[in-house]
C-alpha positions, -999 to +999 in steps of 0.1 A: +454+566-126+427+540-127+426+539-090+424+577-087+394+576-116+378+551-095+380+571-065+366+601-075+336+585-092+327+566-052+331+601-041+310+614-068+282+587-062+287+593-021+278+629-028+244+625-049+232+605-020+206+627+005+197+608+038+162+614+047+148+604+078+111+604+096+106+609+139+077+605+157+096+620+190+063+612+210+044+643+222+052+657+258+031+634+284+030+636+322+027+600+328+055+598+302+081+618+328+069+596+357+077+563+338+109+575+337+107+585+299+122+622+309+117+643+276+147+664+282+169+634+282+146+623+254+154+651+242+194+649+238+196+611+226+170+623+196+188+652+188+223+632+191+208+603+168+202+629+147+230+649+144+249+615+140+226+604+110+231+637+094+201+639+070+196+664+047+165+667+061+136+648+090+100+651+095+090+652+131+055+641+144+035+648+174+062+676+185+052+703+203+062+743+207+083+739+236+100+705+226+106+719+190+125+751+208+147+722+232+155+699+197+165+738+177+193+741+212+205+710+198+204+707+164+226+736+152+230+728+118+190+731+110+159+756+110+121+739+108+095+748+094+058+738+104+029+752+123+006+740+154-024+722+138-049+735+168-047+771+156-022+772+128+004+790+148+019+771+182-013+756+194-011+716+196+012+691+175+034+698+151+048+680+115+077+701+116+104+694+088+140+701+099+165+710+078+201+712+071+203+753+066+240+747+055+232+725+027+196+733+019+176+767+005+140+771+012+121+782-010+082+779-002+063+759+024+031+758+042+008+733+061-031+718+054-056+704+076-066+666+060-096+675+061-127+689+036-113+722+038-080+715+038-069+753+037-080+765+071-077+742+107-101+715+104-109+682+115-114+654+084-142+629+081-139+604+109-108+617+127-100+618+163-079+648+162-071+678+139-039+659+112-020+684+088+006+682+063+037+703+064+053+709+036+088+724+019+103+735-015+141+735-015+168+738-032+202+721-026+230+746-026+257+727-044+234+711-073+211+739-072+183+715-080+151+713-062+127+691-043+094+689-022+090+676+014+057+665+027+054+654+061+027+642+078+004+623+106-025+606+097-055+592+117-047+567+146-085+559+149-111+570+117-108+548+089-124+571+067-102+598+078-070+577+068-081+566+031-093+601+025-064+615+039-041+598+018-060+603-016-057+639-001-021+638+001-019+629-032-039+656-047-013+682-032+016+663-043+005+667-078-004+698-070+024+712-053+054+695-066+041+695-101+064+660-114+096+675-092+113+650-070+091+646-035+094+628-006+065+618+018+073+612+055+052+604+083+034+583+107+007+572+089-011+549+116-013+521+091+007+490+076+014+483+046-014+462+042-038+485+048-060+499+027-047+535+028-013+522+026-024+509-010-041+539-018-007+554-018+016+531-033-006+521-057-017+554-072+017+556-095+027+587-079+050+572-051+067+543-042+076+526-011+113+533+003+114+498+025+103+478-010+124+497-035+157+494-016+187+486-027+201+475+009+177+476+037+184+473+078+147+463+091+147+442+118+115+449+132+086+479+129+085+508+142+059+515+169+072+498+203+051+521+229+090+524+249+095+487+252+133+483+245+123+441+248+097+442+224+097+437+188+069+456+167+060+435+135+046+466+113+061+499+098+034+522+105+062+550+105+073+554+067+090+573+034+074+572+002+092+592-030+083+598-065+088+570-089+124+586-104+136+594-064+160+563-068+163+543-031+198+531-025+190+520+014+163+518+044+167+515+077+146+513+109+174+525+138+164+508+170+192+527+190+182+533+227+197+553+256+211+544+294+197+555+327+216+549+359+199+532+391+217+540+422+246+517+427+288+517+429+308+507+404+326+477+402+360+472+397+370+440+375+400+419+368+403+413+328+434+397+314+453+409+345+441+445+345+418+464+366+384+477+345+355+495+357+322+485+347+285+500+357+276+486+388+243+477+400+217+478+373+211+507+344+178+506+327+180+506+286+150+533+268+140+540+241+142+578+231+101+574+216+076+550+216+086+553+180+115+540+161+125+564+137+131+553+096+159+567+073+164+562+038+193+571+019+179+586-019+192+597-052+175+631-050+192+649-074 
């Protein structure tokens, strides 16, 4: 009896846990394609990651129309949400949120510039480029309880445009999720010792998901520019959550992908039997320039 008590409660904590994950799938680049970074095999080891790590839900960054429609072939069990920040509609990049439609209801979303006028497609302060925030009410099917998703891109270049983005993000997180459990994903361009970084973290209104983890897999950052052999020191890719969003694990997953040079395979003798191994050379990728973070949360 005790063994059968104990049982159900691990299943019972198993099930309150929601993975969350955050993708920067790098935008769809010519010089990309002829490096041998092919976006529709890109394409299949992101979605296969994916589908593997099962999250209740991913932010994307950088995705584009056409590459959301190739990941949607692929990712059966989830719809997005999120609109092109050039034009609001299917013009330039995407923060698309995907989610599991099996598990999860949508309620509301929408997406704003960060920016002044955060309400219509802008460009904020110092920025490079047009950066928006998608966002997502749900509901969980089973517990029937709700959360927000905010996912975003900051600035890679404007400092200004990267503090007052994130005191932005902030703003609509009160805003919006009114003290309900969030979650803030992204590539925010900036490490954790930055001074937006701290703008965040600090303000009391979300917390770190690499710090407040119970367990953590982190063996390196996150932006590797599709250098399988290097080893990025910062997290500029990460997940912040409300202060009661409890953090059971973190992980940055540095899983690659295969591509085959032209050669035979070989044929080997191992403990008296014949095994056949790869010949010639295969090259090892990376399926972004990004690695892409999970966290596993008490949600609900």
């Amino acid at each position: 009896m005790t063994m059968v008590l104990s049982l159900a409660m691990l299943a019972g904590v198993a099930q309150e846990l929601a993975t969350i994950a955050s993708y920067n799938v790098r935008v769809f680049n010519a010089n990309d394609e002829a490096q041998g970074n092919v976006w529709s095999r890109r394409c299949k080891a992101i979605c296969d990651q994916m589908n593997f790590v099962s999250p209740v839900a991913f932010g994307t960054q950088e995705v584009t129309y056409k590459q959301l429609v190739d990941m949607q072939q692929q990712l059966d069990r989830y719809a997005y949400i999120g609109v092109g920040r050039d034009d609001g509609k299917l013009a330039g990049e995407f923060m698309a949120i995907f989610y599991n439609k099996e598990q999860l209801e949508l309620l509301k979303h929408d997406t704003f510039w960060l920016s002044e006028t955060p309400e219509k497609v802008s460009r904020g302060w110092d920025g490079a480029c047009n950066r928006v925030c998608t966002w997502g009410e749900f509901r969980d099917k089973r517990t029937k309880k709700k959360f927000y998703y905010f996912n975003t891109h900051l600035d890679h270049k404007g400092p200004v445009a990267q503090v007052e983005g994130a005191k932005l993000l902030l703003r609509k997180i009160k805003e919006i999720a009114k003290g309900a459990p969030a979650v803030l994903t992204g590539d925010f361009n900036v490490s954790p010792r930055s001074k937006a970084f701290g703008e965040l973290v600090n303000s009391g209104l979300v917390k770190d998901c690499y710090a407040s983890a119970r367990y953590r897999f982190a063996e390196c950052g996150t932006f590797q520019d599709f250098d399988p052999y290097r080893r990025p020191a910062d997290r500029i890719d990460h997940i912040l959550v409300t202060p009661k969003v409890g953090v059971e694990a973190f992980a940055v997953l540095t899983d690659g992908y295969w591509t085959k040079n032209d050669a035979e395979p070989q044929v080997l003798k191992l403990n008296g039997a014949e095994v056949t191994v790869a010949g010639g050379k295969w090259t090892r990728r990376n399926p972004s320039d990004h690695y892409p973070v999970v966290a596993k949360l008490r949600l609900w």
